[in-house]
DOTIFI-372071 format. One record per residue: x, y, z of N, C-alpha, C, O in turn; residue number from 1. Coordinates in nm, 3 decimals. Example, Ala and Ser with C-alpha at 12.3 -4.5 7.8 and 13.67 -1.06 7.14 Angstrom:
BEGIN
SITE     n.c1     n.c2     n.c3    ca.c1    ca.c2    ca.c3     c.c1     c.c2     c.c3     o.c1     o.c2     o.c3    k
SITE    1.319   -0.569    0.780    1.230   -0.450    0.780    1.320   -0.330    0.780    1.424   -0.332    0.846    1
SITE    1.285   -0.225    0.708    1.367   -0.106    0.714    1.290    0.003    0.787    1.341    0.114    0.804    2
***
This chain:
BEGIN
SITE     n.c1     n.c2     n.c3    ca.c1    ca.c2    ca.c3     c.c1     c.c2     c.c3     o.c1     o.c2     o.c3    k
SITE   -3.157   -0.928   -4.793   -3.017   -0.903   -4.815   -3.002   -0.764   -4.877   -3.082   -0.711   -4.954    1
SITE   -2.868   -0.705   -4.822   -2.882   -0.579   -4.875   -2.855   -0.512   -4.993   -2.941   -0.558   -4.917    2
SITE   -2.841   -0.480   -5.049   -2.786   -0.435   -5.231   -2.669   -0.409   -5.206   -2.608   -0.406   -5.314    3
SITE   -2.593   -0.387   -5.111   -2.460   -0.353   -5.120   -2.354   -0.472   -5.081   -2.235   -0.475   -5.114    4
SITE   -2.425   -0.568   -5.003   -2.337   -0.690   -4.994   -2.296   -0.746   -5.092   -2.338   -0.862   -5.087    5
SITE   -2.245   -0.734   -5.168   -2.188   -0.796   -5.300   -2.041   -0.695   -5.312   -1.926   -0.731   -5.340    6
SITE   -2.078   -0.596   -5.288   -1.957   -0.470   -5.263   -1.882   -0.474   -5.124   -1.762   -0.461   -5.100    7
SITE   -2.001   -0.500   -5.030   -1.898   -0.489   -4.933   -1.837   -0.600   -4.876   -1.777   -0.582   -4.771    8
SITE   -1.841   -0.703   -4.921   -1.763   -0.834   -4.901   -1.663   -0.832   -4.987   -1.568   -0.898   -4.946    9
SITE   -1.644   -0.775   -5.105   -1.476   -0.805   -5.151   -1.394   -0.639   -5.113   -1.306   -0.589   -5.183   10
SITE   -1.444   -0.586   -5.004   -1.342   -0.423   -4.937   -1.292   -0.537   -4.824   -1.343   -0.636   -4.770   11
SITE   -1.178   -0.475   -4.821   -1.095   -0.509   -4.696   -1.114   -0.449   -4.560   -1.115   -0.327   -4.542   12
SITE   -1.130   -0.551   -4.451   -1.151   -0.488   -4.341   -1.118   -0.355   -4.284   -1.002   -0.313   -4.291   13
SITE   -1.198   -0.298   -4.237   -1.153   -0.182   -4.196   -1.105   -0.131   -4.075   -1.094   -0.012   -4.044   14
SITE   -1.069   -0.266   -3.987   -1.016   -0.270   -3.823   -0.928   -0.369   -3.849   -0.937   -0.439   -3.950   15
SITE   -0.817   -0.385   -3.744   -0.764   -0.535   -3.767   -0.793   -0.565   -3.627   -0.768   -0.499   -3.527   16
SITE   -0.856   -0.687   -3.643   -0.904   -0.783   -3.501   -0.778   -0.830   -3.415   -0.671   -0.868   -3.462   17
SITE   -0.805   -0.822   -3.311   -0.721   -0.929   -3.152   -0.739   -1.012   -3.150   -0.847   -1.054   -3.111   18
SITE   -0.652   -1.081   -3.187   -0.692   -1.239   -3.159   -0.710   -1.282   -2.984   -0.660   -1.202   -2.905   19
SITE   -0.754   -1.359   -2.949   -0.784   -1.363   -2.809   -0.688   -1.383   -2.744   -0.614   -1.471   -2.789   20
SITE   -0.647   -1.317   -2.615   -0.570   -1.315   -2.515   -0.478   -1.476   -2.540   -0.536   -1.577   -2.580   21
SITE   -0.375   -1.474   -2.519   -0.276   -1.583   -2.513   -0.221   -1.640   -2.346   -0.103   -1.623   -2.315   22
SITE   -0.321   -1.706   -2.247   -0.314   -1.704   -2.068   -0.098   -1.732   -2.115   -0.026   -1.661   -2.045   23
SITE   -0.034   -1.810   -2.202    0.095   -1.840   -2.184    0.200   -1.707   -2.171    0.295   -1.693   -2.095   24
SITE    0.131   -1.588   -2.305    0.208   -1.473   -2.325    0.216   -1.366   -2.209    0.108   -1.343   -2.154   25
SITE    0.305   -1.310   -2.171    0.255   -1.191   -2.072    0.176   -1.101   -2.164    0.181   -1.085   -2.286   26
SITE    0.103   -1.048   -2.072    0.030   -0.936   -2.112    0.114   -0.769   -2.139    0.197   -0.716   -2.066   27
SITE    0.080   -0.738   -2.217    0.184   -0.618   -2.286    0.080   -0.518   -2.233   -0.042   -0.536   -2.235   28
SITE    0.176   -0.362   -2.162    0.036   -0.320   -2.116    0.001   -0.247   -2.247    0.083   -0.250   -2.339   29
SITE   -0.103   -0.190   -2.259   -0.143   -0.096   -2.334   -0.099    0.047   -2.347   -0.071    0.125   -2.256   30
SITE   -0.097    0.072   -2.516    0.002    0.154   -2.521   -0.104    0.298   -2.492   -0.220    0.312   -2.530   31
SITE   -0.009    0.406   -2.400   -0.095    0.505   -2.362   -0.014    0.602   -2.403    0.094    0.586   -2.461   32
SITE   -0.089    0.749   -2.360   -0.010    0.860   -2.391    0.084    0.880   -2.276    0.192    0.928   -2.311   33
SITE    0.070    0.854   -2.140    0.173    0.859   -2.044    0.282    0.774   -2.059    0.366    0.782   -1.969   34
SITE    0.309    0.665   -2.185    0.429    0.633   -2.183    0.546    0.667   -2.303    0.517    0.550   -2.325   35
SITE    0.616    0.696   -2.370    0.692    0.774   -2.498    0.682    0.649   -2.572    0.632    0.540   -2.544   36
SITE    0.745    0.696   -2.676    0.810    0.593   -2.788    0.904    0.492   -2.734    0.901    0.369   -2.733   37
SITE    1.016    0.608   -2.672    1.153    0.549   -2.647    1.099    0.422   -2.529    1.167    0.321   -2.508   38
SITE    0.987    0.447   -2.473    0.951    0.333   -2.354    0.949    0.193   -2.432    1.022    0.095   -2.419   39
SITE    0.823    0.223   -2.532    0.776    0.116   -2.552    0.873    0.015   -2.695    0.864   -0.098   -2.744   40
SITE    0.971    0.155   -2.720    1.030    0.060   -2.819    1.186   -0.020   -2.719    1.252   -0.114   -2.763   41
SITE    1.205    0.038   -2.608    1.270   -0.052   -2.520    1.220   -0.173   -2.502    1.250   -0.279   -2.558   42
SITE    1.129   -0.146   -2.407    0.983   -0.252   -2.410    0.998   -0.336   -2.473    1.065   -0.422   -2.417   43
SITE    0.948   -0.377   -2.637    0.932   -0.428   -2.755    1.075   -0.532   -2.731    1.062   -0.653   -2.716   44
SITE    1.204   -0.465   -2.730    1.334   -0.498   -2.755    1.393   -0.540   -2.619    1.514   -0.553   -2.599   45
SITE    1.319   -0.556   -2.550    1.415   -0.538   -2.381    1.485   -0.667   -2.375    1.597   -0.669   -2.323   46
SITE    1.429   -0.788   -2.427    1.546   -0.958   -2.416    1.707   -0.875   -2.514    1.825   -0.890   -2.480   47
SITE    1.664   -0.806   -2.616    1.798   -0.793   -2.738    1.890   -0.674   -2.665    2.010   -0.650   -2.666   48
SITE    1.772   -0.608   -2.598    1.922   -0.482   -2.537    1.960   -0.550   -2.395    2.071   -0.519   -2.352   49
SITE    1.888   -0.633   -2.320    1.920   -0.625   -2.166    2.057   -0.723   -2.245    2.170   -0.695   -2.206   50
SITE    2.043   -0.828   -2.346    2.120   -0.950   -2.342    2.303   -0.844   -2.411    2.419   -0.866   -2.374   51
SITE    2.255   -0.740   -2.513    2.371   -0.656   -2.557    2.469   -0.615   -2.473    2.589   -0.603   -2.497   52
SITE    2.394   -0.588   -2.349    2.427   -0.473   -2.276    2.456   -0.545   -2.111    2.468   -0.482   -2.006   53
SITE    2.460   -0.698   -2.132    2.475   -0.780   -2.010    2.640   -0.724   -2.028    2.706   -0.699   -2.129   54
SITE    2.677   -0.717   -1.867    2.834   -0.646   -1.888    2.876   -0.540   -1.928    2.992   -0.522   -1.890   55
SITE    2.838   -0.461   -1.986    2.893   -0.356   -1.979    2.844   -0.254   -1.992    2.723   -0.235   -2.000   56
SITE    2.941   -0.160   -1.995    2.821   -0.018   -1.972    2.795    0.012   -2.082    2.856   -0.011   -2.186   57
SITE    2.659    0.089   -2.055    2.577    0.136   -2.157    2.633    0.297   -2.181    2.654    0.397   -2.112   58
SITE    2.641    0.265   -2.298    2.636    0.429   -2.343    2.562    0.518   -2.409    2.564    0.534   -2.531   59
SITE    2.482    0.589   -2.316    2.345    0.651   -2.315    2.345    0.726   -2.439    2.261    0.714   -2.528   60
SITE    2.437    0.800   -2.438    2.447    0.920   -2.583    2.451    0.831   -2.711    2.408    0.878   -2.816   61
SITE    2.497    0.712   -2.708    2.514    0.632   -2.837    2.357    0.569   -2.855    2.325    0.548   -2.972   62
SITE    2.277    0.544   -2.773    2.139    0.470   -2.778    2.104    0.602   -2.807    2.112    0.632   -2.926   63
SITE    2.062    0.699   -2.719    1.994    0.864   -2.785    2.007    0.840   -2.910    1.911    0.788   -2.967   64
SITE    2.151    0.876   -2.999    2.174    0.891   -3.138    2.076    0.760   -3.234    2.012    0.783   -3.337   65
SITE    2.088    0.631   -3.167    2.056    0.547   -3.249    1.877    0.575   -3.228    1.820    0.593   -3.335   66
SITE    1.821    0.578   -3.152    1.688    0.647   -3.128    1.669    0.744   -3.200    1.586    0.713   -3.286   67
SITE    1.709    0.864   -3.213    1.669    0.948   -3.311    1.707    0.899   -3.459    1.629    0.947   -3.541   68
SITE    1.807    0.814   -3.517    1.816    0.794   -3.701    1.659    0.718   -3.673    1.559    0.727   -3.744   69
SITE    1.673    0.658   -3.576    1.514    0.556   -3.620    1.346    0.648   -3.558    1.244    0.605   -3.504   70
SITE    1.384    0.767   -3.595    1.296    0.868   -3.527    1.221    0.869   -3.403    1.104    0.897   -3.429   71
SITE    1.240    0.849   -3.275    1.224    0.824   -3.195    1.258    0.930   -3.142    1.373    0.968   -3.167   72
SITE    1.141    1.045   -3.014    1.164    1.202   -3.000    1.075    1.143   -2.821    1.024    1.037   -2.786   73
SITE    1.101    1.296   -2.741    1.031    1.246   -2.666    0.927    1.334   -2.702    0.924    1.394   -2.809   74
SITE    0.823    1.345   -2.597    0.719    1.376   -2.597    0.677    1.520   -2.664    0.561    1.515   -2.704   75
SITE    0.730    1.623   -2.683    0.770    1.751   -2.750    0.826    1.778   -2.892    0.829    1.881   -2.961   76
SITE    0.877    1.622   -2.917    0.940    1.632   -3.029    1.102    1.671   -3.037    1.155    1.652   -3.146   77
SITE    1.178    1.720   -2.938    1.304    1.702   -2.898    1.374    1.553   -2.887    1.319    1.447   -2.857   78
SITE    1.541    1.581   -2.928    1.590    1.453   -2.916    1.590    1.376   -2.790    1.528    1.442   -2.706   79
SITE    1.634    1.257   -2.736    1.636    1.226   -2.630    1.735    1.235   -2.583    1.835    1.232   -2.654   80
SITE    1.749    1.256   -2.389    1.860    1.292   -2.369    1.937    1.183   -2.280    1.858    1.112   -2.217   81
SITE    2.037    1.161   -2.265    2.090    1.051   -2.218    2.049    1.015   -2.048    2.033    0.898   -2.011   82
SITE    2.037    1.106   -1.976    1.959    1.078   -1.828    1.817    1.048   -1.860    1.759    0.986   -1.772   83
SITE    1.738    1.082   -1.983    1.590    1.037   -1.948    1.576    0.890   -2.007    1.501    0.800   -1.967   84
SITE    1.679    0.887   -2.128    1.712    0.740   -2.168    1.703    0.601   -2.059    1.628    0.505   -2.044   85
SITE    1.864    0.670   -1.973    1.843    0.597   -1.845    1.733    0.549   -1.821    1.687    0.440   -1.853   86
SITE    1.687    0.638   -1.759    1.578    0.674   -1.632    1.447    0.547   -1.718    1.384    0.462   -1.655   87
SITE    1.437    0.566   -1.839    1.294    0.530   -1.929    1.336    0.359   -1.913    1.250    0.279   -1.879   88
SITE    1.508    0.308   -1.946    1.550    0.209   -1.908    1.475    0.113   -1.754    1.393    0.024   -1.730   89
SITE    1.569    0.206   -1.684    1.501    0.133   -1.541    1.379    0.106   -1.537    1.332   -0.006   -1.517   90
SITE    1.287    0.256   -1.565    1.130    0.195   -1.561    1.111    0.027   -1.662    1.081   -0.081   -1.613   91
SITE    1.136    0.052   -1.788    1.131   -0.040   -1.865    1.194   -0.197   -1.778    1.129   -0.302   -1.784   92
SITE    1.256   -0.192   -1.742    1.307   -0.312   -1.637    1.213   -0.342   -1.503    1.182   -0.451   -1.454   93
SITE    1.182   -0.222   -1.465    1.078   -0.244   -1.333    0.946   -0.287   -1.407    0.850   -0.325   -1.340   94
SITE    0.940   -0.281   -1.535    0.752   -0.340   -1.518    0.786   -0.478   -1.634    0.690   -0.546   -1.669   95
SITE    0.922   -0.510   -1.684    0.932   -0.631   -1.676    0.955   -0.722   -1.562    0.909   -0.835   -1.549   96
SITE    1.011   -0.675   -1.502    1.066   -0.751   -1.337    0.904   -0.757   -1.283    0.877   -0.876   -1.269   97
SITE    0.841   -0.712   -1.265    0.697   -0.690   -1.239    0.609   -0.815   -1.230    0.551   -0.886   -1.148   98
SITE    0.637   -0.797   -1.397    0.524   -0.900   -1.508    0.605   -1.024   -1.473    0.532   -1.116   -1.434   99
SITE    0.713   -1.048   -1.476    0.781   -1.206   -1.478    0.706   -1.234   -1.314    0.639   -1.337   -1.304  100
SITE    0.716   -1.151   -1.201    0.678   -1.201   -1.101    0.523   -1.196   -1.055    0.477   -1.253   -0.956  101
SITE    0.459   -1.125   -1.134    0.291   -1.198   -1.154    0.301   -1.346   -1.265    0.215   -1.435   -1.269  102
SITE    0.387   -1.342   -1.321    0.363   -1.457   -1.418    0.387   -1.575   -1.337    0.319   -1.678   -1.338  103
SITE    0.518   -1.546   -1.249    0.548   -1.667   -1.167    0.466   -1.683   -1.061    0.464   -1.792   -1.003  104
SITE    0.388   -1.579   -1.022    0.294   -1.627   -0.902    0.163   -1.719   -0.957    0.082   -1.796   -0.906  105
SITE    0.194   -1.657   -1.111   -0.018   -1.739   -1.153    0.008   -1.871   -1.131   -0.073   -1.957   -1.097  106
SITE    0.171   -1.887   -1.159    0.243   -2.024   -1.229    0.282   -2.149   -1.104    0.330   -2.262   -1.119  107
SITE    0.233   -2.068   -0.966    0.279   -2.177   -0.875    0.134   -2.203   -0.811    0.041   -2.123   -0.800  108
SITE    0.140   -2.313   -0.780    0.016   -2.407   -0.705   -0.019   -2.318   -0.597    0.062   -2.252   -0.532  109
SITE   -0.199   -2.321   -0.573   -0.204   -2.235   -0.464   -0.191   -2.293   -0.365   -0.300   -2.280   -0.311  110
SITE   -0.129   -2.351   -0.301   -0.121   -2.408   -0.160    0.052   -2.379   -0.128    0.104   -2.385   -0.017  111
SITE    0.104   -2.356   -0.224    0.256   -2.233   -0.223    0.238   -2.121   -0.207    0.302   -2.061   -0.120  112
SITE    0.138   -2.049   -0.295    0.126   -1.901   -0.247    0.058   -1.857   -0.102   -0.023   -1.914   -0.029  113
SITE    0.126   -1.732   -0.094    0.103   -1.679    0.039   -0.076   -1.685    0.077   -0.170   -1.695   -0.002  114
SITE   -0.076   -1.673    0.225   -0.225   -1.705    0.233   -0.262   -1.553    0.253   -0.196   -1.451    0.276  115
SITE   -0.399   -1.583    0.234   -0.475   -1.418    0.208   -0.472   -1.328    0.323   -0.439   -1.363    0.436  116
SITE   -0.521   -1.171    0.278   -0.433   -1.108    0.335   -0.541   -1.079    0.470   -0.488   -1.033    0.571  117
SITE   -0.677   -1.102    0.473   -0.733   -1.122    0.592   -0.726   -1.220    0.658   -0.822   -1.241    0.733  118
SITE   -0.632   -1.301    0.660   -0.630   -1.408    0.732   -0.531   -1.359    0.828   -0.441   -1.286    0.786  119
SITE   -0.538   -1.399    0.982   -0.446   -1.358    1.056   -0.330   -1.476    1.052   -0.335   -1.596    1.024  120
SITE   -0.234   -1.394    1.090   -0.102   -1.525    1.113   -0.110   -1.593    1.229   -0.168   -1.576    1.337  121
SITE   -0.061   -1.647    1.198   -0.041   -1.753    1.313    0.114   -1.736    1.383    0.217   -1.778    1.330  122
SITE    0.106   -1.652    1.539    0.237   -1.659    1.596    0.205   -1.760    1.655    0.101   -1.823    1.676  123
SITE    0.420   -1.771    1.707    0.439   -1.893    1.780    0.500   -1.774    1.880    0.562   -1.670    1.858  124
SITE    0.444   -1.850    2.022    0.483   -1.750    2.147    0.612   -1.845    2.190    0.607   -1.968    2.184  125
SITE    0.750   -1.755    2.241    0.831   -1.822    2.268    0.769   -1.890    2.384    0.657   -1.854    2.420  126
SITE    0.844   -2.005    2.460    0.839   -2.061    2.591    0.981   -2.045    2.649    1.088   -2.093    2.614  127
SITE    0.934   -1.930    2.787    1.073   -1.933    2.866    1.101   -1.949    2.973    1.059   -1.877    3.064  128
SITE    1.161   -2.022    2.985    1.200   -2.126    3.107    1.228   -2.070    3.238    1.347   -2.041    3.221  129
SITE    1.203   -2.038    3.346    1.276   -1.983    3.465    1.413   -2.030    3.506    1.426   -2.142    3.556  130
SITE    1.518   -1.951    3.488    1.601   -2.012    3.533    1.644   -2.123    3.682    1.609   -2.104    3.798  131
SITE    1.731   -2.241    3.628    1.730   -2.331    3.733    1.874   -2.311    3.808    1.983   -2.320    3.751  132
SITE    1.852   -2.281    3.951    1.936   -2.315    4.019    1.985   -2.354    4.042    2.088   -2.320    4.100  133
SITE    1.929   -2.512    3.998    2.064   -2.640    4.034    2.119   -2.717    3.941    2.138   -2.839    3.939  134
SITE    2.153   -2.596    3.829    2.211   -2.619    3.708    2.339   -2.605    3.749    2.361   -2.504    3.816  135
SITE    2.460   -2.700    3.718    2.569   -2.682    3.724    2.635   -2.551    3.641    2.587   -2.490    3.546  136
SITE    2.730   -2.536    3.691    2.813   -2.427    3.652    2.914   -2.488    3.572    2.964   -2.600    3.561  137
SITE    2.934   -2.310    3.489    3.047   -2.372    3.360    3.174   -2.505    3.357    3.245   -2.544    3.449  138
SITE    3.169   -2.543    3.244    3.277   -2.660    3.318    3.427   -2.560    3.334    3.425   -2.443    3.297  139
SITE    3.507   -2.599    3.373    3.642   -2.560    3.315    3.709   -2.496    3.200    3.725   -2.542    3.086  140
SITE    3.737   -2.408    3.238    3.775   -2.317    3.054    3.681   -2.244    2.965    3.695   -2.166    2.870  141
SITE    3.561   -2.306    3.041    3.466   -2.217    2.969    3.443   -2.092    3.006    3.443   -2.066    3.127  142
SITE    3.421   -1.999    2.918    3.422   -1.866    3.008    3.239   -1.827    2.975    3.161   -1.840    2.881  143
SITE    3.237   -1.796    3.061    3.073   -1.750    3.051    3.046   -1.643    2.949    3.128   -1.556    2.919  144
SITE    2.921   -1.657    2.898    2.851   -1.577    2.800    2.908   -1.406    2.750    2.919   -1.353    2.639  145
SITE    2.939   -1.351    2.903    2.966   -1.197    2.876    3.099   -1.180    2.879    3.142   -1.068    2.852  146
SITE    3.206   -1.305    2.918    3.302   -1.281    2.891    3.386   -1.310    2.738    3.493   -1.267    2.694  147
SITE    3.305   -1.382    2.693    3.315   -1.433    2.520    3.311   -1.309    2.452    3.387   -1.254    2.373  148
SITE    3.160   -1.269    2.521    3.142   -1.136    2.395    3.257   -1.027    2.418    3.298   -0.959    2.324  149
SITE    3.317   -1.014    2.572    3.399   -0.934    2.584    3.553   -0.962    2.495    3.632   -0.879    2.449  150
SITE    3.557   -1.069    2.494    3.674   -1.107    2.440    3.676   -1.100    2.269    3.772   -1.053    2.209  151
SITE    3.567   -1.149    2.209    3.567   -1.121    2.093    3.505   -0.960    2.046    3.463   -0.957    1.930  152
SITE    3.498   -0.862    2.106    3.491   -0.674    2.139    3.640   -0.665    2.132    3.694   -0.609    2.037  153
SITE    3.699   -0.711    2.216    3.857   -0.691    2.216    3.895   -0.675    2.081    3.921   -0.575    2.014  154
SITE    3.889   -0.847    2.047    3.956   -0.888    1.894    3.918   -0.787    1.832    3.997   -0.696    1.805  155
SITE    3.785   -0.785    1.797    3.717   -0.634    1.710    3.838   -0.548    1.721    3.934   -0.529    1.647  156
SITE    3.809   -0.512    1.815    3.876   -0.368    1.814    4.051   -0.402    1.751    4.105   -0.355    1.651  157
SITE    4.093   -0.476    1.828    4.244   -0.484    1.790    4.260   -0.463    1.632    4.320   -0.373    1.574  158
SITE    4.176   -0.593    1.567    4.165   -0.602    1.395    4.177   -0.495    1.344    4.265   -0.469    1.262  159
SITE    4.053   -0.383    1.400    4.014   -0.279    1.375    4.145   -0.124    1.373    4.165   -0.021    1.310  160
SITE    4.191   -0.184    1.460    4.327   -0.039    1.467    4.270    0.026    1.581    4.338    0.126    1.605  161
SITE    4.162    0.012    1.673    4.092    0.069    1.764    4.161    0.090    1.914    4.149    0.184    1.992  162
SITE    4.235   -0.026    1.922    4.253   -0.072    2.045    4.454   -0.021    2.076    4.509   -0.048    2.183  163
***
């Protein structure tokens, strides 16, 4: 045993551990330098702003302002500006929309999900009939196929102001 274990069991860790993956939680991606602050603190918040902001419009310059009191810059250290706000929005929505639909695919039985992608499909070839000759003709009043479509071209047009 070493002479210092007596010391170094009452210091406080010097990492804080991950607890192991949660298969129920989505996976959060990892935070990188290609994504800002303003991403990931959307991110973090996206159920409290998408649910704020259900209905009505957003007003970009008012989120900027509230982003910067809570220091939040983009990448340069400049304030944020209301089009990249946007813009960081949508992304922030596209890789939730993303994640909910890998979550829902882990989440359905595989004999629902699509089949793999080397597998060929399976067409169905139409079957077409030769026409029969000693098929009676339209009954009465009926107007044949090209005169329907002609007639409802008409209507079109009339509706339309065309005609």
């Amino acid at each position: 045993m070493s002479p210092f274990a007596p010391a170094l069991a009452s210091l406080p860790a010097m990492r804080k551990t991950k607890p192991p993956p949660n298969p129920d939680l989505p996976a959060i991606p990892t935070r990188d330098a290609v994504r800002t602050p303003l991403f990931w603190l959307l991110y973090e918040h996206h159920k409290a702003f998408a649910e704020s902001w259900r209905g009505h419009r957003v007003k970009w310059p008012t989120v900027c302002a509230w982003a910067a009191a809570h220091g939040v810059s983009d990448q340069q250290g400049n304030a944020i500006q209301p089009g990249t706000a946007k813009k960081v929005w949508a992304r922030v929505c596209a890789v939730k929309a993303q994640e909910k639909a890998d979550r829902e695919a882990r989440q359905r039985p595989a004999h629902v999900r699509s089949p793999a992608i080397n597998q060929a499909p399976t067409v169905a070839t139409p079957v077409v009939n030769p026409p029969n000759r000693s098929q009676p003709a339209p009954a009465q009043g009926m107007a044949s196929a090209e005169e329907r479509v002609a007639a409802l071209n008409a209507y079109i047009r009339q509706r339309s102001g065309r005609s």
